[in-house]
N, C-alpha and C positions, 0 to 999 in steps of 0.2 A: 479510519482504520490506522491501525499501530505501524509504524517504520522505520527505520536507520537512514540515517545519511554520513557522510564522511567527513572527518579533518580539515583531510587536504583540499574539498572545497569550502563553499561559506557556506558557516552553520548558521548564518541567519540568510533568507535570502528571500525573494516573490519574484515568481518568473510566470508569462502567461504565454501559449503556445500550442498551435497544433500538433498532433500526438501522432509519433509513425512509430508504427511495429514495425518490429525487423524480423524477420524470416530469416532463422537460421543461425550461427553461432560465433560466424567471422566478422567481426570490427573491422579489418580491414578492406572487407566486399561493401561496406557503407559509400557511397557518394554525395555530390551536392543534393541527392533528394531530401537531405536533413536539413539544409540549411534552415535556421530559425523555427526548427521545430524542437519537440521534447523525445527524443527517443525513446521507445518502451523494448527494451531486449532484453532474454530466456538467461537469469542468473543461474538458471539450474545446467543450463546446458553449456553455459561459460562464464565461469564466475569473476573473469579476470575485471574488476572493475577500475585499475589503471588503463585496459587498452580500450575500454566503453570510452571512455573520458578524454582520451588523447584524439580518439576517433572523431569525438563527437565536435572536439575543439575545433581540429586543422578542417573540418565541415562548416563551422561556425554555427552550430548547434547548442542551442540555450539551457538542458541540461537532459539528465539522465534519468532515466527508471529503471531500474533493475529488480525482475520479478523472481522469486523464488518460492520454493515450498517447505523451507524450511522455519521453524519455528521461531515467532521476535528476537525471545533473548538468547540463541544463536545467531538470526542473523543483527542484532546489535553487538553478539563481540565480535563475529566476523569483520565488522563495520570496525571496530577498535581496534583488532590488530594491522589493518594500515593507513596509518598514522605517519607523521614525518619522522619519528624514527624508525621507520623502515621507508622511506623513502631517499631513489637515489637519482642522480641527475640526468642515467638513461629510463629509469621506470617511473618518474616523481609522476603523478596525477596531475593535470591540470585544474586550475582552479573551476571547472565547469561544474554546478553544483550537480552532486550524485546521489541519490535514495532508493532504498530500499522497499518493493512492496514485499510483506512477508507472509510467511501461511496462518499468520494467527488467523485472521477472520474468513477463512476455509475458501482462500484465494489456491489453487489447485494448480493454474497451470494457465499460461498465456493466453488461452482461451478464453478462459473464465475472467479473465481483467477484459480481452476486447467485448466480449459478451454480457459483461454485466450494465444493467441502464442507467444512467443518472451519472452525479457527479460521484468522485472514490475522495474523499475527506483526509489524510493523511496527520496524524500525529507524531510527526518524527522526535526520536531521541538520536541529538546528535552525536554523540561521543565523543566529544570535548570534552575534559576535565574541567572544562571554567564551569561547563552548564550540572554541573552536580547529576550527571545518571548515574545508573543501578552499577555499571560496569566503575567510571571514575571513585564512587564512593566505597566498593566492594575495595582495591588496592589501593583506599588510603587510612582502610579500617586497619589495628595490628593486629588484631586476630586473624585477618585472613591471609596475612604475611607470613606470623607464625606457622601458620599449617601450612603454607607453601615453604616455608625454610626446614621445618619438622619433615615432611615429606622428601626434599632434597637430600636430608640429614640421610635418611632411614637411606636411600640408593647409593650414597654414596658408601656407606656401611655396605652394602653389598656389593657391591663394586672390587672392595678390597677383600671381603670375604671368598669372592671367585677368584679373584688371580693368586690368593693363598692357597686354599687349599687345589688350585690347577699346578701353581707349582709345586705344591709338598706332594703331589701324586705323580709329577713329572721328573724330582729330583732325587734318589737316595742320598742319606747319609754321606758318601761320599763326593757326593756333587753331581753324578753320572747323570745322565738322560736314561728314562727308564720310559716302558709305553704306561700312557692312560688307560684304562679298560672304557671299551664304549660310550658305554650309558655315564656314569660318573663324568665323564669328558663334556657328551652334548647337555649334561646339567649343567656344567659350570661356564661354558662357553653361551646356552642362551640367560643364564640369568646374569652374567655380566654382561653381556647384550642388551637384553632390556631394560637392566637398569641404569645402563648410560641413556640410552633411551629416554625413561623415564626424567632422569638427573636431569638431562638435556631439556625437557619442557621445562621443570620446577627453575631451574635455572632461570629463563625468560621468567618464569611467573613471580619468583622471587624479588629479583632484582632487576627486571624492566618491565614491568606489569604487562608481559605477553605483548612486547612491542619492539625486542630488540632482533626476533627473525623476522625473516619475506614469511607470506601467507602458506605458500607454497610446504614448507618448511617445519613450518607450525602442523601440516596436516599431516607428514608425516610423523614427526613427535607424538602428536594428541593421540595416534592409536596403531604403530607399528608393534609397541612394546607386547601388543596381547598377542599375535600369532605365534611372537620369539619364544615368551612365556609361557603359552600353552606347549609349544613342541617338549620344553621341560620338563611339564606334567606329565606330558607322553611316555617322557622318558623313564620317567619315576616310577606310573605306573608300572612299565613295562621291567623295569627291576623292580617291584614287588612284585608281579606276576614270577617271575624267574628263582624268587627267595621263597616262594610260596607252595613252587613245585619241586625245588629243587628235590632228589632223590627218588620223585614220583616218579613214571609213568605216561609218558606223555603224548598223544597220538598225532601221528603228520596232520591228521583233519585238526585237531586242537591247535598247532602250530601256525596251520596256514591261516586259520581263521584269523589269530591275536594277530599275526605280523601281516594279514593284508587288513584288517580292520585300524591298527596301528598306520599303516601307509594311507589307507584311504585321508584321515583326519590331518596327515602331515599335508597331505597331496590341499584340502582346504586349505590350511595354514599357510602354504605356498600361494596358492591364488589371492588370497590376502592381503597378505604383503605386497605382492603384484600389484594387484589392483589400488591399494592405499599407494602407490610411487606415482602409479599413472594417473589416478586422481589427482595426486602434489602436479605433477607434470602439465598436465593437460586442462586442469580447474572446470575438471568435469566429472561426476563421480558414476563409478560403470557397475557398482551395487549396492545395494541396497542394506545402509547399512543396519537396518533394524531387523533385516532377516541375520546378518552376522548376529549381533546383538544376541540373539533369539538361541542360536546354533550354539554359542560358546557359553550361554545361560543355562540352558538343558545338559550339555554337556556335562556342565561344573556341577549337577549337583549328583549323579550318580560315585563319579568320580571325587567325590570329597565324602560322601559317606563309604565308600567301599575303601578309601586311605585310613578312616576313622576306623572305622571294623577292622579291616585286616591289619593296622599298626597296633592297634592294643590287642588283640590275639595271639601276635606273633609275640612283642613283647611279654606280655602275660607268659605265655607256654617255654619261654628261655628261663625265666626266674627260676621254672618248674625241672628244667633240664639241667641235670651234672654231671653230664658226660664229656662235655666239651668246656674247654679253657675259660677261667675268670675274662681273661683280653677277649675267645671268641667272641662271647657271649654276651660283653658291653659292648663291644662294635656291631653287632646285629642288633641290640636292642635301643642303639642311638637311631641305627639309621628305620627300626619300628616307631620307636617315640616322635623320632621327627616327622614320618610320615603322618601319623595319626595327627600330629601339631597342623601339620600341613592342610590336613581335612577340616580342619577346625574353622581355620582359616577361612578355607572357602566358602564353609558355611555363610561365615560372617562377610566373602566377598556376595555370596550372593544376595544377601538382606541389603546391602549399600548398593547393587544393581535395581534392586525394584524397590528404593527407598529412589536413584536417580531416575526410574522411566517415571513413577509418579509425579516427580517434583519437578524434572531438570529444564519444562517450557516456561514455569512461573516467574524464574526470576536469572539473571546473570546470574545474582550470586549463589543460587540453589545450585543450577549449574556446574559453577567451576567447585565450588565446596563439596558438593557428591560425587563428584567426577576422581578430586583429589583426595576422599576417602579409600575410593573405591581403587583407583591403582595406587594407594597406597599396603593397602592389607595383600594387595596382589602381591607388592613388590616383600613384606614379611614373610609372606608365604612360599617365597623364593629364595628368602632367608635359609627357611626350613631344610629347602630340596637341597640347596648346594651344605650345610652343615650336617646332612644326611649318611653323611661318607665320610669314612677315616681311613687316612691313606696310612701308607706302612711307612714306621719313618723315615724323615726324612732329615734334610740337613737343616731347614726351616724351624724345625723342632726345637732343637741347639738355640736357635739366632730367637726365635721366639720366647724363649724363656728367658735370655739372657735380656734381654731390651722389651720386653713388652710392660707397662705396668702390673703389680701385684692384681689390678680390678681387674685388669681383660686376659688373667694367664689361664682362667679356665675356662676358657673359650679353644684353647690347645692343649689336648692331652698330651702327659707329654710319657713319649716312648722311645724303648729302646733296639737294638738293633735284633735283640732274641726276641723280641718278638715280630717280627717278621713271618715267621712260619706259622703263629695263627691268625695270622692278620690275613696271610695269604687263602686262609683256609674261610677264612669269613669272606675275604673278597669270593671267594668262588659263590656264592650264594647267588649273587647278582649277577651273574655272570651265564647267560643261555648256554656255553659249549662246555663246562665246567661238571665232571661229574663225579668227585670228590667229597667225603666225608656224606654219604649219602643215609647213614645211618645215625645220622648226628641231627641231620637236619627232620628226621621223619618225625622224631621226637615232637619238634615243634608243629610240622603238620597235621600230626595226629594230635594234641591238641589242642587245634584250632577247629 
C-alpha cells in the first residue's frame, strides 16, 4: 500500500520490530512499553508527527506509523511541508524514521490496520527532493511557480484595492474622517482579510515551496480565507437585497426572515474559522471538512446566479431610467455590473470546485493546481465586491490622478465635490434605513 514518510528522518531506512498500538492521542502518556518496538498511533486524532518522534526516541523506540484517513497525495504534502525548513531546535524531529499509512487503499481507521490479516506492504514516497516525487517535481516545474506567483500577484492587487477604496470612503476631500456605511465597510475589511490570507499561502508556495511556515500555520492559511470571504458575499447580497427593494414595501416577516437567515450563515462562518484555529492548534480536526466543502458549494450556486439575474436587471432597467442623475445612475449600475461580474465568477468557482473533488486524490500536483485555481477566481470575485462601491469624493481622488499611471487611472473615477449630493443619493440604495429618492428607484424595480 501507498505512504509518506518524512525528511527529517531517513529516507532510506529497514527496521524490524514488534508493533504497539497506542490507545489514545497523547505522546507524552507513551512509556518504556515502546521500547524497540514500532509504534502504530491515530494521525487523525493527533497529527503532531514531531511529538510521535521525540516520544518515540527518549523510549528508544525503532520508528513510527502514523495512520490517517486522509487521502496519499494529502498525506504526502503534509509529509513535505515538515521538512528542515521549518524545523527548529525546540520542535526539530528526531531522526527516528516516520511513515505514513494513508486512506488510499480504504485503511479507515486504527481498527482496520490492527484487524486487517497478513503482512501491510508499504510503498512510501519520501519527500525528499533528491528522490524525484510528485510533490519535489511539481515546485521545480515553472509553470507551477507561475500560477503560484500569478495567483499571489492577483491578492496582492486586492489588498491595495481594499484599503483604497476603505480610505476614499473614510476620507473627504478635505481630509476629514467621515463614517463608512455598513455593508461597503464589512466588504472591504473581509476581502482584504482574505486576501492577505490568501497572499500569505501563495507567498510560501511561491518562494519556499510550502516549507517556510510550522504545519500548524499552513492549516490555517490553506482555508481561513473562505469563511472571511464568504461573510463578503453575504454582505453584497444583503445590499443588493436592500437596492432591490429600495422604495418598496417591506414586511417585518420579510425583514426578520433575510437578517436571521443572513445571521444564521454568519453564525456557520464563525464556527469555521473557529474550528479551522483549533484544528491549527490542536492538530486534530473537529469537522468534517467535506460537509463544509458541501455547505459553501450548494450555497455558491443559488447565490451566483441570483447576482447574475438581479445585476443585469437592475442594470439594464437604469439605462431605461431618466429621471435620475447621469453620476446616479453610473454609480448604481457599476455596483449592478459588478455584481453580475461577481456571479460569473462563481459560476466558474464552482466548475474548478468539482473539477478539485474529482481530481484532487490522484495526484500532488492535481491538488495544489485546483486548489490554486479555485481560490484564485474566488479571490477575482472579491475583486468585483470591493470595486462594487464608489465612494463620494474624496481627497484620494486628487492624489490618484495626479500619481497614478495613465493605464490604471480608470480604475478611479474621478469626481468632484458637487457631486456629492448624488452620490449621496445613490449611496442610499444600499443602505436598509435609507428611505430617500424612493420614486427614483421603483423605476428600476418595476422593471425588473
Amino acid at each position: 500500500m501507498r505512504t509518506a514518510t518524512y525528511r527529517h528522518g531517513n529516507t532510506s531506512f529497514a527496521i524490524v520490530g514488534p508493533l504497539h498500538f497506542v490507545d489514545g492521542s497523547d505522546p507524552a502518556a507513551l512509556g518504556t512499553e515502546i521500547a524497540g518496538k514500532i509504534i502504530v498511533a491515530d494521525g487523525d486524532a493527533y497529527g503532531n508527527s514531531f511529538a510521535w518522534a521525540r516520544a518515540c526516541q527518549s523510549h528508544e523506540c525503532v520508528g513510527v506509523v502514523m495512520v490517517t484517513t486522509v487521502m496519499g497525495a494529502v498525506a504526502s504534502l503534509e509529509a513535505w511541508l515538515e521538512t528542515d525548513k521549518t524545523g527548529y531546535p525546540s520542535t526539530e524531529r528526531s531522526p527516528i524514521p516516520v511513515a505514513t499509512l494513508d486512506g488510499t487503499d480504504a485503511l479507515a481507521s486504527m481498527g482496520d490496520v490492527r484487524g486487517r490479516p497478513g503482512l501491510i506492504i508499504a510503498m512510501l514516497d519520501s519527500c525528499d527532493i533528491a528522490d524525484g516525487t510528485s510533490t519535489s517535481l511539481l515546485f521545480a516545474a515553472p509553470g507551477a511557480t507561475a500560477a503560484f506567483v500569478l495567483a499571489w500577484l492577483v491578492n496582492i492587487v486586492n489588498m491595495v484595492a481594499a484599503i483604497y477604496k476603505l480610505l476614499a470612503f473614510a476620507i473627504d476631500r478635505e481630509g476629514h474622517l467621515r463614517a463608512v456605511p455598513p455593508l461597503p465597510c464589512v466588504v472591504f475589511v473581509t476581502s482584504l482579510t482574505s486576501s492577505a490570507i490568501r497572499m500569505l499561502w501563495f507567498t510560501n508556495a511561491s518562494f519556499y515551496d510550502l516549507q517556510a511556515f510550522s504545519k500548524p500555520l499552513y492549516r490555517v492559511l490553506s482555508s481561513a480565507s473562505i469563511p472571511i470571504g464568504f461573510a463578503g458575499t453575504a454582505a453584497i447580497g444583503v445590499a443588493m437585497h436592500n437596492h432591490l427593494m429600495h422604495g418598496m414595501f417591506v414586511s417585518v416577516q420579510h425583514k426578520v426572515a433575510v437578517y436571521s437567515l443572513v445571521s444564521l450563515v454568519c453564525l456557520i462562518f464563525t464556527f469555521d474559522l473557529i474550528g479551522t484555529v483549533a484544528a491549527a492548534v490542536t492538530w486534530h480536526e473537529y469537522f468534517n471538512i467535506t460537509y463544509l466543502a458541501g455547505f459553501y458549494f450548494l450555497m455558491n450556486i443559488p447565490v451566483s446566479i441570483l447576482f447574475i439575474k438581479y445585476g443585469v436587471a437592475v442594470s439594464n432597467a437604469l439605462l431605461k431610467n431618466d429621471k435620475i442623475s447621469a453620476v446616479e445612475r453610473e454609480r448604481s449600475r457599476q455596483f449592478a455590473r459588478r455584481v453580475a461580474v461577481s456571479g460569473a465568477f462563481g459560476i466558474g468557482n464552482l466548475l474548478s470546485q468539482v473539477l478539485f473533488a474529482l481530481l484532487y486524490t490522484s495526484s500532488v500536483s492535481h491538488y495544489l493546481m485546483l486548489y490554486t485555481l479555485s481560490v484564485t477566481i474566488a479571490a477575482m470575485q472579491c475583486y468585483t465586491f470591493t470595486t462594487a462601491f464608489r465612494s463620494r469624493s474624496s481627497i484620494f481622488d486628487s492624489v490618484a490622478q495626479a500619481y497614478l499611471p495613465p493605464v490604471l487611472r480608470f480604475m478611479v473615477a474621478h469626481k468632484t465635490a458637487s457631486d456629492d449630493q448624488t452620490a449621496r443619493l445613490a449611496d442610499s440604495r444600499i443602505m436598509p434605513t435609507t428611505r430617500t429618492v424612493t420614486v427614483k428607484h421603483k423605476v428600476a424595480v418595476d422593471a425588473t
